[in-house]
TORSEZA-806426 format. One line per 2 residues: number of its first residue (from 1); for each residue z, y, x of N, C-alpha, C, O. Coordinates in pm, whole numbers, m for minus. Atoms other than C-alpha are relative to their C-alpha. Layout:
N
NUM) Z/Y/X/Z/Y/X/Z/Y/X/Z/Y/X  ...
//
This chain:
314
1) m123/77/m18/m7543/5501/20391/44/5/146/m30/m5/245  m27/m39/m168/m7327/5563/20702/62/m181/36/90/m257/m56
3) 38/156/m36/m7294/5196/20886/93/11/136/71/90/227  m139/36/m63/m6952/5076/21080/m30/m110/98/m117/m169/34
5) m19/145/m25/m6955/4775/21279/163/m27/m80/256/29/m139  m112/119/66/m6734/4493/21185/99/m16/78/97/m80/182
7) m142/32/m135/m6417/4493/21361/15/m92/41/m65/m168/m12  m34/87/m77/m6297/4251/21565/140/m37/m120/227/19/m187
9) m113/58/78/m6126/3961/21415/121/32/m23/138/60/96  m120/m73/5/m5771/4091/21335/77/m122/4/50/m208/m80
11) m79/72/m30/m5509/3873/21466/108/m96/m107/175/m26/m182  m96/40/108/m5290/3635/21241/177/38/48/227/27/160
13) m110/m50/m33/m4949/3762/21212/142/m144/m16/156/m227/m106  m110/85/m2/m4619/3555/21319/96/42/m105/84/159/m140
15) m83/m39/88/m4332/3554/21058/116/93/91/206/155/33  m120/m126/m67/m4110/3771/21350/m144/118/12/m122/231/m33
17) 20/m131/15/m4400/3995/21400/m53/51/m140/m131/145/m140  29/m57/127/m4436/4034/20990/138/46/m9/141/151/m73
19) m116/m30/33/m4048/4066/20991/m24/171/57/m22/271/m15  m71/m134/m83/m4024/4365/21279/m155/106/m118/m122/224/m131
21) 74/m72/38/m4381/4513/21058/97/26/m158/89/148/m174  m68/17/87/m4163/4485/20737/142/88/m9/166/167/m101
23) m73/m93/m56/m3885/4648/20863/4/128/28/84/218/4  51/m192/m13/m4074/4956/20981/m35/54/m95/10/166/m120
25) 47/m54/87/m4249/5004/20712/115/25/m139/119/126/m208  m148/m78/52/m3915/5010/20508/80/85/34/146/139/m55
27) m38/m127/m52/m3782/5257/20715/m52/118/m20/23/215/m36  103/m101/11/m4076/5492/20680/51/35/m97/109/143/m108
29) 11/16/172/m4050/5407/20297/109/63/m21/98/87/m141  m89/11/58/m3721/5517/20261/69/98/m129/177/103/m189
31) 3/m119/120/m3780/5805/20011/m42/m36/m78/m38/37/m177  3/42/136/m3902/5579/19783/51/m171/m8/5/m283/m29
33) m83/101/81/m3624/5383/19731/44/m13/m119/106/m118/m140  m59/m32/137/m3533/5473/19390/m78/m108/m95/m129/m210/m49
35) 11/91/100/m3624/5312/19044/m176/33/15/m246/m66/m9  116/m6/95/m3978/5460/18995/m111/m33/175/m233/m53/174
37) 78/47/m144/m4075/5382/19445/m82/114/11/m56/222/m41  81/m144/m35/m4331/5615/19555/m109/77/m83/m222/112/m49
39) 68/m54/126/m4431/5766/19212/54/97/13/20/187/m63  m63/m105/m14/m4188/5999/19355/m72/112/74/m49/233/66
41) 78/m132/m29/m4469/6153/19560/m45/64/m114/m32/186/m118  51/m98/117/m4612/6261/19242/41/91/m45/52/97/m167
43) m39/m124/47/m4489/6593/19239/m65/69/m135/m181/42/m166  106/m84/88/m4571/6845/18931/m105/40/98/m219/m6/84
45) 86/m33/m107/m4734/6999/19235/m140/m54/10/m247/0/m18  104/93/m16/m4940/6693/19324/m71/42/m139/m141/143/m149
47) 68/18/156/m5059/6648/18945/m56/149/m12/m169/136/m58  104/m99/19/m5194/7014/18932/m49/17/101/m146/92/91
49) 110/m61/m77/m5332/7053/19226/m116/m149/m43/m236/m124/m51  87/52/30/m5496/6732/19132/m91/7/m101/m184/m72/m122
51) 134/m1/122/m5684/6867/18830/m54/83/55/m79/161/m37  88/m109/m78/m5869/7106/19061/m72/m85/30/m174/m38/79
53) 152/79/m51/m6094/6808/19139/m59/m71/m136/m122/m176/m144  130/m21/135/m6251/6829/18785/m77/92/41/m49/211/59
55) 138/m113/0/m6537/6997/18836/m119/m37/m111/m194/52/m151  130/19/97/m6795/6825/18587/28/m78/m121/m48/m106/m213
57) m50/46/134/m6611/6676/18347/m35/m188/m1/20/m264/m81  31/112/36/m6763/6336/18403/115/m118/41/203/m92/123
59) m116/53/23/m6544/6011/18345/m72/m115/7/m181/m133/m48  50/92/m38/m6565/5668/18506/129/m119/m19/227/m96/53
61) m96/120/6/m6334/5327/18408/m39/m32/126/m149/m11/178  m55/66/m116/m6206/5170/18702/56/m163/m54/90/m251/25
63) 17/139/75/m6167/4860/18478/m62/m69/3/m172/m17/m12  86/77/81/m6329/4553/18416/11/m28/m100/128/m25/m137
65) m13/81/155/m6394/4407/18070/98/m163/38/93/m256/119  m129/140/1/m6087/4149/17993/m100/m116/m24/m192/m110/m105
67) 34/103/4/m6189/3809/18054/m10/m133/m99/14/m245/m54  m37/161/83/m6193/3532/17762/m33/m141/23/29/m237/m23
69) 41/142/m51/m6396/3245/17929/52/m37/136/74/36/233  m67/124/m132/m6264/2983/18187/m92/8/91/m212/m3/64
71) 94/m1/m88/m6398/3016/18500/102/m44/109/222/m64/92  m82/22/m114/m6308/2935/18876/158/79/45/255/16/87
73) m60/m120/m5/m6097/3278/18907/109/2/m126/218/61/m123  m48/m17/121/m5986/3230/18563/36/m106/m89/16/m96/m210
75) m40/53/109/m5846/2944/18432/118/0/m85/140/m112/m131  m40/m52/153/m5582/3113/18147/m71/91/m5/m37/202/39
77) 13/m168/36/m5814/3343/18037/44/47/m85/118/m29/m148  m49/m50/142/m5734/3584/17753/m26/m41/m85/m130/m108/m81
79) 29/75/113/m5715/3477/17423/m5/116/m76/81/203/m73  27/m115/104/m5879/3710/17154/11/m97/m107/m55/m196/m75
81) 12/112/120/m5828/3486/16816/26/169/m138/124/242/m158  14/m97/100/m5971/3747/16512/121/m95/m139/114/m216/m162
83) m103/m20/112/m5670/3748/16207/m65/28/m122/m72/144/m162  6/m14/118/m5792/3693/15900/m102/m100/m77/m86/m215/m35
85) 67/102/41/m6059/3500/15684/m154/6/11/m210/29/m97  157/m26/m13/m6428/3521/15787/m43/m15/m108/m113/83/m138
87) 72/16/157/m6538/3403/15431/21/85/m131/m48/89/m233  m45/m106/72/m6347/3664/15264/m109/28/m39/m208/1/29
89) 77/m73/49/m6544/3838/15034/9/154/18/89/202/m63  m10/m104/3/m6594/4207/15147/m83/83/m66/m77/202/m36
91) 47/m120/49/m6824/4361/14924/18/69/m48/m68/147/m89  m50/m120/97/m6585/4564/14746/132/10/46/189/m77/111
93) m167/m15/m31/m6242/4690/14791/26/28/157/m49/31/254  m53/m33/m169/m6021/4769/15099/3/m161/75/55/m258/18
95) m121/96/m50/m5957/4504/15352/m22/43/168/m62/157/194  m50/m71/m174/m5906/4544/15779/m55/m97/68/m17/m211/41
97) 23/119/m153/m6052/4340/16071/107/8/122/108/82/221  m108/64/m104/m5781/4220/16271/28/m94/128/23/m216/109
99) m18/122/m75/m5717/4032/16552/168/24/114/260/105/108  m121/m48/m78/m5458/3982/16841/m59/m73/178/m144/m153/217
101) 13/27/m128/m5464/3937/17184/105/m99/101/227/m81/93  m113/72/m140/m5281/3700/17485/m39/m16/80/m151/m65/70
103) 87/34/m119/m5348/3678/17842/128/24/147/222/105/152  m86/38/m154/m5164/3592/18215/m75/146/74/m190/159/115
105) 28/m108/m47/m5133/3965/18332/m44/m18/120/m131/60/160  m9/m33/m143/m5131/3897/18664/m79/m117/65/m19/m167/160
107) 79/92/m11/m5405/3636/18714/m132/58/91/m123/177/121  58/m53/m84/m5704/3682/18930/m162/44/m82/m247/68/5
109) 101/m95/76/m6003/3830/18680/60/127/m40/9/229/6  17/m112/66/m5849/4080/18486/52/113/94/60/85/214
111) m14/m86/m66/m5736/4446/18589/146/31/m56/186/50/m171  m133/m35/28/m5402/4511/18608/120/82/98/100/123/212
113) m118/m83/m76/m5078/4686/18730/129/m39/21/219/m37/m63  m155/82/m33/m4785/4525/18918/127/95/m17/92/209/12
115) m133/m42/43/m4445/4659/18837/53/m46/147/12/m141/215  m105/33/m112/m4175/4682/19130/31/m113/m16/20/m199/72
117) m83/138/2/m4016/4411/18996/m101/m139/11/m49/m251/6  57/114/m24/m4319/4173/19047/24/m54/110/7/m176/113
119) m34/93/m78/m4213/4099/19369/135/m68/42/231/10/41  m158/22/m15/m3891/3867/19465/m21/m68/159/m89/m168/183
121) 31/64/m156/m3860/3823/19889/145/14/21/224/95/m27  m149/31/m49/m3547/3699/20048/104/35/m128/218/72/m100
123) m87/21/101/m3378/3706/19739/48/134/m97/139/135/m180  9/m153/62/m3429/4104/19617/m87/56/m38/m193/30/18
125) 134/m49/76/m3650/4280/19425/m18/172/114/48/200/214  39/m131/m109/m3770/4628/19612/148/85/m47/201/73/m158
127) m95/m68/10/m3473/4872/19672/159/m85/31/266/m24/38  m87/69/20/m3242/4559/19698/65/m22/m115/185/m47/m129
129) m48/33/136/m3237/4519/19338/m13/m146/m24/m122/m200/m37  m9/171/16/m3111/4132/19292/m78/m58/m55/m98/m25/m172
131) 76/62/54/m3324/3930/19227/25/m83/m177/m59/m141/m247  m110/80/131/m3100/3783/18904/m95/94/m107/m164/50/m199
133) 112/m91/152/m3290/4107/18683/m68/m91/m33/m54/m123/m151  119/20/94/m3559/3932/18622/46/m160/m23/68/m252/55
135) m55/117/46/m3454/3669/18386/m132/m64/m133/m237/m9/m166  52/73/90/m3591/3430/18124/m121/78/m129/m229/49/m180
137) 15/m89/119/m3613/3720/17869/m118/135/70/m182/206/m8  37/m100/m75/m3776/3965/18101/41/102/145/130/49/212
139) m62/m74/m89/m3702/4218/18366/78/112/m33/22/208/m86  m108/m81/25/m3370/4416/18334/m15/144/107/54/242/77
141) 47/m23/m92/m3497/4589/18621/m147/75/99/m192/m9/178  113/m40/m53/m3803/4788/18777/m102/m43/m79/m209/m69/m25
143) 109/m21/15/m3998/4748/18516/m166/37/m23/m203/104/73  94/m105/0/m4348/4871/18413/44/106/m70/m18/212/m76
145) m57/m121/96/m4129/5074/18186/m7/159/122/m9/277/86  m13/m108/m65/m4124/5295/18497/m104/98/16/m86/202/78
147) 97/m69/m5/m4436/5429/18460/m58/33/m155/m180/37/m170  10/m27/130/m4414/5514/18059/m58/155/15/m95/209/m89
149) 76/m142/44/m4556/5872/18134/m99/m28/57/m165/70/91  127/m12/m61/m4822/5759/18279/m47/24/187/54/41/255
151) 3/m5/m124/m4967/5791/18647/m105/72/11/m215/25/m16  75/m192/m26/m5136/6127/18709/m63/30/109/m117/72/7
153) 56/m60/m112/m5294/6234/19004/m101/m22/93/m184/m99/44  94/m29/m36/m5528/6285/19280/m74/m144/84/m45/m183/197
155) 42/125/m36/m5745/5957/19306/m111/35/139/m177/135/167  93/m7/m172/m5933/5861/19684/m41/m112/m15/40/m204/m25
157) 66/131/0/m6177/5595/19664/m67/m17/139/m164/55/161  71/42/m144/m6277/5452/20042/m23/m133/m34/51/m226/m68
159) 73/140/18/m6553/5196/20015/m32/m20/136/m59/61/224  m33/96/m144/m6543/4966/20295/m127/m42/m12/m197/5/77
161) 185/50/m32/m6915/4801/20239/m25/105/52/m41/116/173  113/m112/m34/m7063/5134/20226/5/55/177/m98/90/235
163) m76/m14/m134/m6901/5203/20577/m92/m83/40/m198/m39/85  47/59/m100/m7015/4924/20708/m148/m68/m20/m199/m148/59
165) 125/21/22/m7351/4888/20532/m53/m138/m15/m146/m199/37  32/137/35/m7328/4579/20375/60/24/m164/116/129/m194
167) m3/m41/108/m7284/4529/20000/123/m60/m48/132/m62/m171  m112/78/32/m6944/4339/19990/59/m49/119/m14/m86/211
169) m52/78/m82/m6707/4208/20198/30/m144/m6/76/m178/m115  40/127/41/m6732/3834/20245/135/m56/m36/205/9/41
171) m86/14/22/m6421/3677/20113/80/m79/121/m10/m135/184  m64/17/m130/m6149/3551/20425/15/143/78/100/142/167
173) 35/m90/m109/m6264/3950/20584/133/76/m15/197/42/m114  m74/m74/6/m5997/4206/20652/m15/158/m17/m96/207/62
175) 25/m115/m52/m5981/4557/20609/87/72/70/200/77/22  m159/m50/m88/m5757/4744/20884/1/149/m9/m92/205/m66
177) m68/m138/11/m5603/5092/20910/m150/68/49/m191/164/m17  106/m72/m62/m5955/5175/21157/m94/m13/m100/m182/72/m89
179) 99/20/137/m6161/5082/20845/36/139/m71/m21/248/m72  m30/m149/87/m5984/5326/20634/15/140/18/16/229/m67
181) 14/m137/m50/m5965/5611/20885/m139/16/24/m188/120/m20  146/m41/62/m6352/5560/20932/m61/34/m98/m146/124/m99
183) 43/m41/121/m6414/5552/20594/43/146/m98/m19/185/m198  m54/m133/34/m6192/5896/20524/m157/108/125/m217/212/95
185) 83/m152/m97/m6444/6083/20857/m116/m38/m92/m154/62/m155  128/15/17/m6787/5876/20706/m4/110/m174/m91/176/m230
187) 20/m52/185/m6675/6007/20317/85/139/12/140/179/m91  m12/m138/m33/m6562/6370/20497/143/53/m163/152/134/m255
189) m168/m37/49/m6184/6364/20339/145/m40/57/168/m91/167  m110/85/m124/m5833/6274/20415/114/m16/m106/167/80/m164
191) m53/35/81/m5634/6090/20209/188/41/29/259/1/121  m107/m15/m11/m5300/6240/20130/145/m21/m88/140/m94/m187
193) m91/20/38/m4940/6261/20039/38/m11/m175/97/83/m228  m22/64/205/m4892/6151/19635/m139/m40/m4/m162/m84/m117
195) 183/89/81/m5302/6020/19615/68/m151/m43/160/m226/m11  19/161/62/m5353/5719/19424/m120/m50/67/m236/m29/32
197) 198/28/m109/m5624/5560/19718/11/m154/m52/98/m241/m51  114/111/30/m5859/5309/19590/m62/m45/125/m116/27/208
199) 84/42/m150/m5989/5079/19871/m104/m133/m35/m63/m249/m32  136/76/77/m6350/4902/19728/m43/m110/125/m55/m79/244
201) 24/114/m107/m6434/4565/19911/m101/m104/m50/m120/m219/m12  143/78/60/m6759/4477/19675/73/m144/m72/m8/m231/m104
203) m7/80/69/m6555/4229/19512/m61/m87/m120/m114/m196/m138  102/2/116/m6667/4286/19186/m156/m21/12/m215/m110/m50
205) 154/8/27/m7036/4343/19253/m7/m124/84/m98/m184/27  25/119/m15/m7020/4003/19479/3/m115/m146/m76/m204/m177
207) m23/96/104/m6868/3840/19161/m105/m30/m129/m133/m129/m197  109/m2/133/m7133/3981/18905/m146/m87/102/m214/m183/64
209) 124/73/m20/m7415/3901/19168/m17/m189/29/m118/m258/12  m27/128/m89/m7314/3558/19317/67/m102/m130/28/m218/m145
211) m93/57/83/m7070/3449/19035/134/m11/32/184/44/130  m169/m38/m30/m6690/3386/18998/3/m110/87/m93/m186/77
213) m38/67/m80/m6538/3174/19270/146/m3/m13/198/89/m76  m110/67/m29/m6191/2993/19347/70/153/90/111/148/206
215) m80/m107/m106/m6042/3360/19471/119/m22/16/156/m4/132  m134/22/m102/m5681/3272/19491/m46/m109/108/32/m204/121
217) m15/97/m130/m5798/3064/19789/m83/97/64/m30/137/167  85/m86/m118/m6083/3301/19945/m28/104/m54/m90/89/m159
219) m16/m157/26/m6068/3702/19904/m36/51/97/m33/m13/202  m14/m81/m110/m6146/4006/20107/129/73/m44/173/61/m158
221) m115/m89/m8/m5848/4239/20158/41/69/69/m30/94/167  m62/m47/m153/m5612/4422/20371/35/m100/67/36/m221/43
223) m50/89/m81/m5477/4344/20672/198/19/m15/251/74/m112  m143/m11/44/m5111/4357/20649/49/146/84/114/240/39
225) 5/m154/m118/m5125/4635/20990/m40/139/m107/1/254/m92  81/m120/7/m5322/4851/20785/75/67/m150/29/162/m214
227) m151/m118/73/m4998/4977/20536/68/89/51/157/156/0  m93/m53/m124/m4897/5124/20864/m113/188/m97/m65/289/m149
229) 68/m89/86/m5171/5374/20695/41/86/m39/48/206/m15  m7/m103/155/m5066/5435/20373/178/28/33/221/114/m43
231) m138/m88/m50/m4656/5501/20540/m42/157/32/1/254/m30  29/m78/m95/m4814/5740/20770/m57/91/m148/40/141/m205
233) 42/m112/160/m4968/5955/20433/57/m59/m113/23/m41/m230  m129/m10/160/m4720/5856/20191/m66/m8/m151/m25/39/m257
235) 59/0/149/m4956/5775/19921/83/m74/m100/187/m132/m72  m145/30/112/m4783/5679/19585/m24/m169/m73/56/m249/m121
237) 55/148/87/m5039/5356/19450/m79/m18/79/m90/77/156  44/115/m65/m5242/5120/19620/m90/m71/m92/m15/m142/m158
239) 75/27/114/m5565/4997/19360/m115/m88/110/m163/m29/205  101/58/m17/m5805/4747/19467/m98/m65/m78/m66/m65/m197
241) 52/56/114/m6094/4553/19305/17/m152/27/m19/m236/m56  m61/103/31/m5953/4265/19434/168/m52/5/253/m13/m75
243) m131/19/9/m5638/4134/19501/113/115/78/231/142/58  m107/m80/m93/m5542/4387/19787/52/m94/139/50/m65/258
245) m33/138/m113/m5416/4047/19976/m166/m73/35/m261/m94/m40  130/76/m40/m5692/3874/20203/57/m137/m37/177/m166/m49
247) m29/170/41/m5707/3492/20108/m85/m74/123/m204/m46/127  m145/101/m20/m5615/3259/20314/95/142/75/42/241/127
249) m80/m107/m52/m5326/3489/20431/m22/47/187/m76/m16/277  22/m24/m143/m5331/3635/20761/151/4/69/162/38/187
251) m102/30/m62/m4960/3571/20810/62/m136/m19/15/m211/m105  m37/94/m76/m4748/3300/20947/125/m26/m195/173/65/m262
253) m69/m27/122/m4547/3202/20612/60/54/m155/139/30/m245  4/m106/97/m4619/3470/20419/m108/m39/m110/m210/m75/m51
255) 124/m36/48/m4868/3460/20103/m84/90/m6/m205/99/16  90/m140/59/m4938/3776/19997/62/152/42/101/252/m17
257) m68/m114/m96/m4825/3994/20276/m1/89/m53/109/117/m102  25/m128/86/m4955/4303/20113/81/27/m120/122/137/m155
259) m87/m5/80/m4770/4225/19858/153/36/m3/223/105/m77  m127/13/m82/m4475/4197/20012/66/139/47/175/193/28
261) m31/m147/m98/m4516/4521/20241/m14/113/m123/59/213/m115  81/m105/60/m4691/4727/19957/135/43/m124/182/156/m142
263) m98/9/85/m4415/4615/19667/115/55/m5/160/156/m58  m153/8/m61/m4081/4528/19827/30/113/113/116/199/92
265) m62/m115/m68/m4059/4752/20122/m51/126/m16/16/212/43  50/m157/20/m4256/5076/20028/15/7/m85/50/124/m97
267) m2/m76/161/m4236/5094/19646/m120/39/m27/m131/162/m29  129/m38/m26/m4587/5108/19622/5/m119/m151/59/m230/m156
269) 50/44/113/m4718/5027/19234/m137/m45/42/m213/42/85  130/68/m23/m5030/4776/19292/m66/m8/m76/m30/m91/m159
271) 82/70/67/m5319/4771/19117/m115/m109/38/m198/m83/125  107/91/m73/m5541/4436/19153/m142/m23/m89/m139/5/m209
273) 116/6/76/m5892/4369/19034/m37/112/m86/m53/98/m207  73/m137/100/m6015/4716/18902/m141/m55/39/m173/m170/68
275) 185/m31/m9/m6393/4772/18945/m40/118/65/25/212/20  55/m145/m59/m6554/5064/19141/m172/m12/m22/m235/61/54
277) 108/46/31/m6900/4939/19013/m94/142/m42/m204/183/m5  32/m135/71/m6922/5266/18804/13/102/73/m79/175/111
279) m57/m109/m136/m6718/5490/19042/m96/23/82/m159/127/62  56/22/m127/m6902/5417/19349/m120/89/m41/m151/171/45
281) 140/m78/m10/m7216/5584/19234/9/127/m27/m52/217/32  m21/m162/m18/m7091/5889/19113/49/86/47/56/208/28
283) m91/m49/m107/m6905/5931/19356/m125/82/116/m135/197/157  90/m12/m104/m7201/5900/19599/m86/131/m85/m95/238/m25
285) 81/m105/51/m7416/6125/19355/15/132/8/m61/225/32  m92/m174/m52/m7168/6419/19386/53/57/107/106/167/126
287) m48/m79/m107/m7107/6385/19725/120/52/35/140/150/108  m122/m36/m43/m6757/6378/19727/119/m112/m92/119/m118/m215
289) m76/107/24/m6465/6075/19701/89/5/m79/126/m93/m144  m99/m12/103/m6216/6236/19509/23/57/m91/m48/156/m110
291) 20/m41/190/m6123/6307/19144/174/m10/m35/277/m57/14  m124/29/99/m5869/6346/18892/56/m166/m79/41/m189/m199
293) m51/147/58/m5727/5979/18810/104/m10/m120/197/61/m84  m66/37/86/m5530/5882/18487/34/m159/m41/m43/m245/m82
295) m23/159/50/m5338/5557/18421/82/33/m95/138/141/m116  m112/34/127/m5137/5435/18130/36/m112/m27/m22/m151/m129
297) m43/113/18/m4975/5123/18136/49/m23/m148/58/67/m232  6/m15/152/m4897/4972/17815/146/m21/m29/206/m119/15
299) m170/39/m30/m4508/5032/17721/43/m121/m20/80/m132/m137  m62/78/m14/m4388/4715/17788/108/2/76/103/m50/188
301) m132/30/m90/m3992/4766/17892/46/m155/78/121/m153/176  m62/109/m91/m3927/4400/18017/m127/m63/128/m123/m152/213
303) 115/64/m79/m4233/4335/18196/m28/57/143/m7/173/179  40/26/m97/m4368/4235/18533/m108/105/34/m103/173/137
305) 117/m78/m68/m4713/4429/18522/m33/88/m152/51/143/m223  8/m22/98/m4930/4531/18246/m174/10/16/m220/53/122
307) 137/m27/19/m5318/4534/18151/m19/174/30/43/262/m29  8/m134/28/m5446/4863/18257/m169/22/m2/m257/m62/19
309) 147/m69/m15/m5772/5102/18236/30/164/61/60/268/2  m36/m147/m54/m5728/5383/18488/m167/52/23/m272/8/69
311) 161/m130/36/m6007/5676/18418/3/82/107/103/135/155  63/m163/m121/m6179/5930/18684/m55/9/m31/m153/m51/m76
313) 90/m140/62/m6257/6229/18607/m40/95/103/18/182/168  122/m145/m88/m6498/6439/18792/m37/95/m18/m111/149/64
//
C-alpha cells in the first residue's frame, strides 16, 4: 500500500469565494451546456477505446444491496411488500411470486444517480433551465430520461484510504484536487477526457465495520477546490461511495457545494453511495485502476435520479 500524508486542513470557503469558484468552473464547463451536460464527452470514440480495458472478462457491482431497514442513514428506507397470498396453495397449477418496490431515490443508503435536474440554485436548473420544469408531476426538464442509452465508458477508480494508508476516511475529512493527482501517480494512470472517475473514501467499509451513522450530518468527501480537477480533464460523471459532499459543508452558505459545482455549473451526472468494496480488490489484484464501466438508469422520463447498479468489467 503506497501511504500519503493527510493534507492540511482545507480552508472553509466564503459564499464570494464559492461564487468567483462557481463561475470558473462554469466557464470551463461550457461545452457541456446542453440537455445531456458532460455525457457529451462520451464520444463513440471514448466508448471504444474504452472496451480495450477488458482484458479478463471479470465483472464487479459498484452497488450496494437496497436498503429496507430503518437506520440512522436511513430513515425512509425501501419498501419491498411481496403481492400476493402466502397461504395460497401452490402444489399444483401455475401461479407467480410477485412483489413491488418503493423507496426515496436520493436518500443517504442506497446507490443512486442524480439527474441534471436534481439541482435548483439561484433559481435555475443547470444550463439555465428554469427552475418552474420541475413541477408537482415531475421534471419537464433534464431528466434521467437523458441517459436512456445508458452510460458507457472508461471507468477510473482513485482510492483515497489506500493513498493514504488508512482504511477510510473519517467522516468531516476532505478530499482535494492533490489527493486525486497523488492517487492517479501512486495507481500509475491519468484520468481523462469522457472517464467516468470513481473517488473511494472507505465509506462503505467504515459503515459495514463500525455501523450506519447520522451521515447527512457527518461524511467524508470532496472539497469543493478539487472540481477545479475534474474541469481541467473534462471527465463526463462523478461516482462516489458516499455522498461526494463532505458533511458539515465546507462552505459559507452553501450545503452541498459539490453538488452545486458538479450539477449546476459543469453538467456533471452524480452518482452517490455506490460501493468499491468489490472493486477495490480487483483492482489491486490486477494491478491496474481502470476498466470498462456500464450504467443503466431505469427509464424514468419525469424523474430527479434513479436507483442504479453500474458494472466493471475487467
Amino acid at each position: 500500500m503506497v501511504t500519503h500524508a493527510r493534507p492540511a486542513e482545507q480552508p472553509r470557503l466564503t459564499e464570494d469565494q464559492f461564487g468567483v469558484l462557481y463561475r470558473s468552473l462554469h466557464a470551463r464547463c461550457a461545452w457541456a451546456a446542453g440537455d445531456r451536460g458532460a455525457l457529451a464527452a462520451l464520444t463513440p470514440a471514448h466508448l471504444l477505446a474504452a472496451t480495450r480495458e477488458v482484458r479478463t472478462g471479470r465483472t464487479a457491482t459498484l452497488a450496494a444491496p437496497v436498503e429496507t431497514l430503518s437506520g440512522p442513514d436511513n430513515p425512509e428506507p425501501a419498501r419491498h411488500r411481496m403481492r400476493g397470498r402466502p397461504e395460497e396453495d401452490t402444489s399444483s397449477g401455475l401461479h407467480f411470486a410477485r412483489d413491488s418496490f418503493a423507496m426515496n431515490v436520493h436518500g443517504d443508503a442506497d446507490s443512486h444517480l442524480d439527474a441534471l435536474c436534481h439541482v435548483i440554485y439561484d433559481g435555475t436548473l443547470h444550463g439555465g433551465v428554469p427552475a418552474g420544469s420541475v413541477t408537482k408531476d415531475g421534471a419537464t426538464a433534464l431528466s434521467v430520461e437523458a441517459a436512456r442509452d445508458g452510460i458507457v465508458g472508461r471507468g477510473v477508480l482513485l482510492d483515497i484510504p489506500r493513498l493514504r494508508g488508512v482504511p477510510w476516511l473519517e467522516p468531516g475529512d476532505h478530499v482535494t484536487a492533490d489527493d486525486l493527482t497523488a492517487a492517479e501517480t501512486a495507481q500509475h494512470l491519468r484520468v481523462g477526457e469522457g472517464d467516468l472517475l470513481f473517488v473511494r473514501v472507505g465509506h462503505r467499509r467504515r459503515r459495514a465495520e463500525l455501523g450506519p451513522w447520522h451521515a447527512a450530518r457527518e461524511r467524508a468527501g470532496l472539497h469543493p477546490s478539487a472540481l477545479e480537477f475534474l474541469a481541467d480533464r473534462r471527465v463526463a460523471v462523478l461516482g462516489g461511495d458516499g455522498n461526494n459532499d463532505t458533511a458539515p459543508s465546507s462552505t459559507e452558505g452553501v450545503d452541498f457545494p459539490v453538488h452545486v459545482l458538479a450539477i449546476h455549473a459543469m453538467g456533471l451526472h452524480l452518482l452517490d453511495y455506490l460501493q468499491f468494496e468489490d472493486l477495490a480488490p480487483a483492482c489491486e489484484a490486477e494491478g491496474r485502476w481502470s476498466f470498462l464501466c456500464v450504467i443503466a438508469p431505469l427509464r424514468l422520463p419525469d424523474a430527479t435520479g434513479s436507483p442504479v447498479n453500474p458494472i466493471a468489467v475487467l
